[in-house]
C-alpha positions in Angstrom: -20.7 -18.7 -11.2 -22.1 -15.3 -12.3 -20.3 -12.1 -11.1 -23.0 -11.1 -9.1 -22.9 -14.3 -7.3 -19.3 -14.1 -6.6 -19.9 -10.4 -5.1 -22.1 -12.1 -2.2 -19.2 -14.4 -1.4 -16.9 -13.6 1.6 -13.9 -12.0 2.1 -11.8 -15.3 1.4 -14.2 -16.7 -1.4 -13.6 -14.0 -3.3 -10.1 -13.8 -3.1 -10.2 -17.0 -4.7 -12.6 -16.3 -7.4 -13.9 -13.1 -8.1 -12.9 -11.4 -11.5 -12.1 -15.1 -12.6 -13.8 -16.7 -15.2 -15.0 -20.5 -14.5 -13.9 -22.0 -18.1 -10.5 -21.1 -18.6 -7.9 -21.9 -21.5 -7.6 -25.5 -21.5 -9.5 -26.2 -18.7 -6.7 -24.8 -16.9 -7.8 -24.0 -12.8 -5.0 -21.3 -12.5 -5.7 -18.3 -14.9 -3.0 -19.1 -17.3 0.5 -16.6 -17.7 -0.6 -14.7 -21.1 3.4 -14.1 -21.9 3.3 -12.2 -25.0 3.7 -8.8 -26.3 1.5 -8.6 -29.1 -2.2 -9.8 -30.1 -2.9 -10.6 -33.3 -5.3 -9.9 -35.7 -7.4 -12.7 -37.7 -8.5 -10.1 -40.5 -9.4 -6.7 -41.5 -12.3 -7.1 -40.5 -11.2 -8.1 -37.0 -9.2 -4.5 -37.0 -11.9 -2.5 -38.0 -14.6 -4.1 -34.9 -11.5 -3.1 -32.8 -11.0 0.3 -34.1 -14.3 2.0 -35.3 -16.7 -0.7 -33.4 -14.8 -0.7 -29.9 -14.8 -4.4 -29.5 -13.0 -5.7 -26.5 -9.9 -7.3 -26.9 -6.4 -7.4 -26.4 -3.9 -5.1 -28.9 -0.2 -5.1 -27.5 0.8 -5.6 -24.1 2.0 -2.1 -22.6 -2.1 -1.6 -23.3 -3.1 -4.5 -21.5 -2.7 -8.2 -21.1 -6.0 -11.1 -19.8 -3.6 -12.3 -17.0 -2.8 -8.5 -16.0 -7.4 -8.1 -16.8 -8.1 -10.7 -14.0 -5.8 -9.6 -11.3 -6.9 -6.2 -12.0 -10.6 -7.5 -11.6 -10.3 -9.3 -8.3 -8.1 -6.2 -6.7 -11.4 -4.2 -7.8 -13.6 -6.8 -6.1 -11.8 -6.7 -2.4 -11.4 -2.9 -2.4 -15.0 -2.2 -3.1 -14.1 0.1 -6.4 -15.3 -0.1 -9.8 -12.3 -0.3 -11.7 -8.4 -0.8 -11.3 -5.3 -0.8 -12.4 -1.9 -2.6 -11.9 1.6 -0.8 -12.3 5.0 -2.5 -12.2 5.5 -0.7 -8.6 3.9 1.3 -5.7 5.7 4.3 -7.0 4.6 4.4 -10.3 0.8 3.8 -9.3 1.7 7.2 -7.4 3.3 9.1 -9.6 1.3 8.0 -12.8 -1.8 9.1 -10.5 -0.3 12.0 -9.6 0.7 13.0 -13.1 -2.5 12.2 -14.3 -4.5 14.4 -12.3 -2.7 17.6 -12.1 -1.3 20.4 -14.6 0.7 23.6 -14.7 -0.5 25.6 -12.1 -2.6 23.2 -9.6 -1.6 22.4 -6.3 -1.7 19.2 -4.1 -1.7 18.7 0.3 0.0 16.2 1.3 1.1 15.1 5.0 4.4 14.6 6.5 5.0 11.4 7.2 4.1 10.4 3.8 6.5 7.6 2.1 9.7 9.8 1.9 10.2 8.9 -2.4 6.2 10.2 -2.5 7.4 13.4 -0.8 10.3 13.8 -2.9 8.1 13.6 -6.2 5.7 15.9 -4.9 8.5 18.2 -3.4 11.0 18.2 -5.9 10.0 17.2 -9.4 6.2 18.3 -9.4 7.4 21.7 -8.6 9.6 21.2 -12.1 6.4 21.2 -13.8 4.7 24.0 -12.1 2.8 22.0 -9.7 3.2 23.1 -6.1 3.2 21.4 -2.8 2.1 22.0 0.7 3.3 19.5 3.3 1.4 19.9 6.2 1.5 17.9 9.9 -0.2 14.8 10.2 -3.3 15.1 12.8 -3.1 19.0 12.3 -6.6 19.2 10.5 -7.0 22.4 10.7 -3.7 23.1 9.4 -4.8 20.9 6.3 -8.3 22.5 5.7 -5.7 26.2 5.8 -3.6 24.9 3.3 -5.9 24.5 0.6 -6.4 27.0 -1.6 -8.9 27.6 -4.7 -5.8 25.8 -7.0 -5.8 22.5 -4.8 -6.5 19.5 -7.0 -6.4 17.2 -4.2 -5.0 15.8 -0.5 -3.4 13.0 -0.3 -1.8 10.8 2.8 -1.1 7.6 4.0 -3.6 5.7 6.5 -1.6 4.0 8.4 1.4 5.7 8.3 4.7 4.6 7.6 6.9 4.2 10.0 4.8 5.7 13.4 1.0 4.0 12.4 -1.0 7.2 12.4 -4.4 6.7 11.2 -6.7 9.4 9.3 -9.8 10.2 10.5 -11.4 9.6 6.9 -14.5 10.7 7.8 -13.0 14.1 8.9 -10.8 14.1 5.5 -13.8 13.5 3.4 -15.8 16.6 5.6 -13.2 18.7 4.9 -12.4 17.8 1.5 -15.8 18.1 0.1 -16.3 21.7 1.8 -13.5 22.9 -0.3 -14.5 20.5 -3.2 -11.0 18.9 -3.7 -10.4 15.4 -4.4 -8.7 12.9 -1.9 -6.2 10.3 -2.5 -5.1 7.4 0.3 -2.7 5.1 0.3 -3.7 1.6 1.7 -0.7 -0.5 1.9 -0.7 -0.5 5.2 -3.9 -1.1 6.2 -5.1 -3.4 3.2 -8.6 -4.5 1.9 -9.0 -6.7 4.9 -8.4 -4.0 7.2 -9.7 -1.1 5.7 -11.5 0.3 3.2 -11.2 4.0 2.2 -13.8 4.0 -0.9 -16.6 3.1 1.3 -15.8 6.2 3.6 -15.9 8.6 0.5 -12.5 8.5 -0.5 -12.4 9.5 -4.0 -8.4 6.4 -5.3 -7.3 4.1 -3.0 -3.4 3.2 -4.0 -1.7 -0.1 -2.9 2.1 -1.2 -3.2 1.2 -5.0 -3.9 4.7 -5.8 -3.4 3.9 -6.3 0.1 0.6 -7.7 1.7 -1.6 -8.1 -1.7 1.1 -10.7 -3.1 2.7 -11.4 0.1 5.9 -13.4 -0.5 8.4 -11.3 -0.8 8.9 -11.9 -4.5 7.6 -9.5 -7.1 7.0 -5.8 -7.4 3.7 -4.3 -8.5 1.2 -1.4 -7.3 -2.5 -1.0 -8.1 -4.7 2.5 -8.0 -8.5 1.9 -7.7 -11.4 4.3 -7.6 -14.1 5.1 -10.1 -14.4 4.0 -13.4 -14.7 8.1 -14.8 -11.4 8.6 -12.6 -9.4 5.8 -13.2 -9.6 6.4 -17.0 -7.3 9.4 -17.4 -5.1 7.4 -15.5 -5.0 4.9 -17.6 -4.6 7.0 -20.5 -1.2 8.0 -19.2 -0.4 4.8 -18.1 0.0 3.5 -21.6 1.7 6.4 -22.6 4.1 5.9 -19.8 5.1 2.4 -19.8 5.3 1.5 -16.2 3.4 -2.0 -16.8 3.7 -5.1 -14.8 4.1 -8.2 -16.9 1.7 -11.4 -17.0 4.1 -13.7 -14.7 4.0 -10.8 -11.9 0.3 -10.7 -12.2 -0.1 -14.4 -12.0 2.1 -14.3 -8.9 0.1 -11.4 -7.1 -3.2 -13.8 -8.2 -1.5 -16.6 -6.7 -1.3 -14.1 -3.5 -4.5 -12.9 -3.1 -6.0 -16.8 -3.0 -4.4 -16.6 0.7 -4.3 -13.2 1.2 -6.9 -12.6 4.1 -5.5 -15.7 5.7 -2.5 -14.4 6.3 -3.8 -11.1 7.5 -5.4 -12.3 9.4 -3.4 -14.3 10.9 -0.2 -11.5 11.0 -3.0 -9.4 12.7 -3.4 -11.3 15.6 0.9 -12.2 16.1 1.4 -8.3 15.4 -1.2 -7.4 18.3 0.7 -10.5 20.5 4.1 -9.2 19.8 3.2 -5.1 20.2 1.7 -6.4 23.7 5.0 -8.3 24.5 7.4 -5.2 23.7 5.6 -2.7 25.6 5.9 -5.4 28.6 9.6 -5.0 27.9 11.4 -2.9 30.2 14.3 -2.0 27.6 11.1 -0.6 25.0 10.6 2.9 25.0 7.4 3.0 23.3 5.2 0.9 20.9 3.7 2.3 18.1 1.0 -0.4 16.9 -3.2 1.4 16.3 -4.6 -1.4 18.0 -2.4 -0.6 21.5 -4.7 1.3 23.5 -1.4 3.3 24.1 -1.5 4.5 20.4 -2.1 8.5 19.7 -5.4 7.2 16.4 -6.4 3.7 19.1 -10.1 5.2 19.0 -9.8 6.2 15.2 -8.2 3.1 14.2 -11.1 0.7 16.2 -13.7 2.8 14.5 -12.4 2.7 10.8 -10.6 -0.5 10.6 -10.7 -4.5 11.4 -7.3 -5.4 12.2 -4.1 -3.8 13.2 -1.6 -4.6 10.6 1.5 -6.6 10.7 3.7 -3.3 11.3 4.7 -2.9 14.5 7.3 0.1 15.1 9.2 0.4 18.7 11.7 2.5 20.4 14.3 0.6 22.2 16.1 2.6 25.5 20.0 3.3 24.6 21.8 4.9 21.4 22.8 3.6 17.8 25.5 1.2 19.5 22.6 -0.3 21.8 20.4 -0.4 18.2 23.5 -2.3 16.1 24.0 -4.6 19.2 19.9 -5.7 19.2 20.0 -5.9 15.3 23.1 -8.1 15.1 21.9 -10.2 18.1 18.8 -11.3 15.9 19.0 -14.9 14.2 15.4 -15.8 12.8 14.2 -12.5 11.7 15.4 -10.9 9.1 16.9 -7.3 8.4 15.2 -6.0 5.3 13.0 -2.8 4.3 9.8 -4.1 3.4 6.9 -5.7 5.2 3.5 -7.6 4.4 5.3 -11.1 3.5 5.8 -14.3 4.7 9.0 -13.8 6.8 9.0 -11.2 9.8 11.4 -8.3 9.0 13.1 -5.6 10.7 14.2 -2.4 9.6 16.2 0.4 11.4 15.3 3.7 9.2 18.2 5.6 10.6 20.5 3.5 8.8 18.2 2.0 5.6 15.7 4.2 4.8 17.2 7.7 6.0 21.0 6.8 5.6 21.7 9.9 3.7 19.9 12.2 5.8 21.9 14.2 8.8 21.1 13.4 12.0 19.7 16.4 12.6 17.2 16.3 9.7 16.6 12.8 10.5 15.6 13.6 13.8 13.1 16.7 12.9 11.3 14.1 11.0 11.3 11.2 13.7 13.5 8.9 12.5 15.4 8.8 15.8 18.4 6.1 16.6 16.8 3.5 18.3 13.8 3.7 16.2 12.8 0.1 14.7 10.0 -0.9 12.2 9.3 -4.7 12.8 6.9 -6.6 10.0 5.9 -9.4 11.5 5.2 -12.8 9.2 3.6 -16.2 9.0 5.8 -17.6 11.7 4.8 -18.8 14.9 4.5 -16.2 17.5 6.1 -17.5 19.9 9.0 -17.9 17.7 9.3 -14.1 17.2 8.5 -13.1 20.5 11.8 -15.9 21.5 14.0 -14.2 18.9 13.4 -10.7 20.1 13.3 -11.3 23.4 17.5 -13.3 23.1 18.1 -10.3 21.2 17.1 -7.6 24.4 19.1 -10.1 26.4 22.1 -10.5 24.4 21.9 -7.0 23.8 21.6 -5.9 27.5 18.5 -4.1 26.9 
């Protein structure tokens, strides 16, 4: 099947296929784990098609690898974006972006409630190599469009946000960001291809941690950055020099993934929705933080720009960090652990994961209160999670 015809598949056919060739090595189905760190040459003149002639093909593997090539191609494919790249983390798709696109002098926006390492880059080592940073309030547009100034190289944020589900009005971003002719720079992990796509509303790279929903079980760690071919280039440039690469068996993993990728999203879409309904039923619940509540601050935005809500769902239980241990320790089928996007339904309590070495008080100006909870739900029945939470509230007294 051509390429073209693969592009007028859907969502879930293309998953499966796109960027894939049909005749594989040894009539394998699966595109085969390339695990090797050099290519050879057959000849001389082999070397000199690949060095003066620019023929296509593989050289050592911190330059690239046809395993790394295909999952590279169908990540392309579901974001909408002409080229792509895969990194051995989230992180160092950010910062090798990052890195990429500024020098000595520039300076970036960026949000608050940002991924608190991708804050500390910006904040603290950026600012090593003359790079400044202006953090401004999420929501606070105008406070954005004021912080830009004739050095700005770009503005970046989440969409959703991480932990409280905010969603940029993209649309607005883009306004704003080609008036002042700046670039712009989302991360999509939250949200995914599924549920939205930032490219097609202007935005200029499109970052994903593929640790979580992309390969979704739990089990390897990569990123991706995709955007234009002109701007993912430079990126790639660096990328070599830096190193950061994810190796073939991770990239046949996160292709194994993305076969059942919008099943499963779409699926934790609909148990995330059930279970943020249930908890703000709750009487112990403060407040649910899920876009698709009708309760949530970006409800409108979020309906307008995306599909699904996510598989996040972030709550505030009534009480103090005793009442927060008690619920956490009363839990028996989900698990505690800091990342979401997979298979099993997680919990995480920032206070004391995430922002463990913060002070209360600096915890607090940031939102990360006590009794806050981040919930990612999985492939389990929902009913099952809603039971398990629910003991937990009870054996909790909350």
């Amino acid at each position: 099947m051509s390429e073209e015809k693969k592009s007028s598949l859907g969502m879930a056919s293309r998953a499966i296929h796109a960027g894939e060739p049909r005749d594989k090595y040894a009539d394998s189905l699966t595109t085969p784990i390339f695990q090797t760190s050099t290519f050879t040459f057959k000849n001389s003149r082999d070397i000199r098609e690949y060095t003066k002639d620019k023929k296509e093909r593989f050289e050592y593997g911190r330059y690239g690898n046809p395993t790394e090539l295909i999952a590279q191609q169908r990540l392309a494919d579901l974001e909408g974006a002409e080229d792509c790249l895969v990194f051995s983390s989230g992180m160092m798709a950010i910062t090798t972006t990052i890195l990429s696109l500024v020098r000595t002098g520039d300076h970036i926006v960026i949000t608050d409630d940002s991924y608190k390492k991708t804050l500390e880059f910006c904040k603290s080592y950026l600012k090593r190599f003359g790079v400044d940073c202006t953090i401004v309030p999420f929501g606070d547009y105008d406070a954005l469009e004021g912080a830009i100034t004739e050095k700005t190289r770009f503005i970046f944020s989440e969409s959703p946000t991480n932990p409280y589900l905010n969603v940029f009005d993209l649309v607005l971003l883009k306004k704003i960001a080609d008036k002042h002719h700046v670039m712009t720079l989302i991360d999509s992990t939250i949200a995914t291809p599924i549920n939205q796509r930032p490219l097609e509303f202007g935005i200029d790279l499109v970052t994903h941690s593929a640790t979580k929903y992309l390969s979704g079980h739990n089990d390897i760690l990569a990123g991706a950055v995709l955007g234009s071919r002109e701007l993912i280039a430079p990126i790639r440039s660096l990328h070599k020099s830096m190193g950061g690469l994810i190796d073939a068996h991770c990239c046949y993993l996160l292709l194994r993934g993305l076969k059942t990728f919008p099943m499963r999203v779409e699926r934790q879409n609909a148990t995330a929705l059930e279970v943020a309904t249930f908890l703000e039923s709750r009487p112990g619940v403060e407040r649910v933080y899920y876009p698709f509540l009708k309760s949530h601050q970006n409800y409108a935005i979020a309906k307008e720009q995306m599909t699904g809500g996510g598989c996040v769902v972030t709550f505030v239980i009534k009480g103090d960090l005793e009442d927060a241990n008690r619920f956490l320790d009363s839990l028996e089928m989900i698990y505690i652990g800091p990342s979401f996007g997979g298979t099993e339904t997680l919990i995480t309590h920032p206070a004391t994961v995430s922002y463990y070495d913060y002070t209360r008080e600096h915890r607090y100006e940031l939102g990360i209160i006590d009794t806050l909870f981040r919930l990612a739900v999985g492939l389990e029945d929902v009913k099952d999670i809603i039971e398990d939470l629910e003991r937990a509230f009870d054996r909790a007294k909350i």
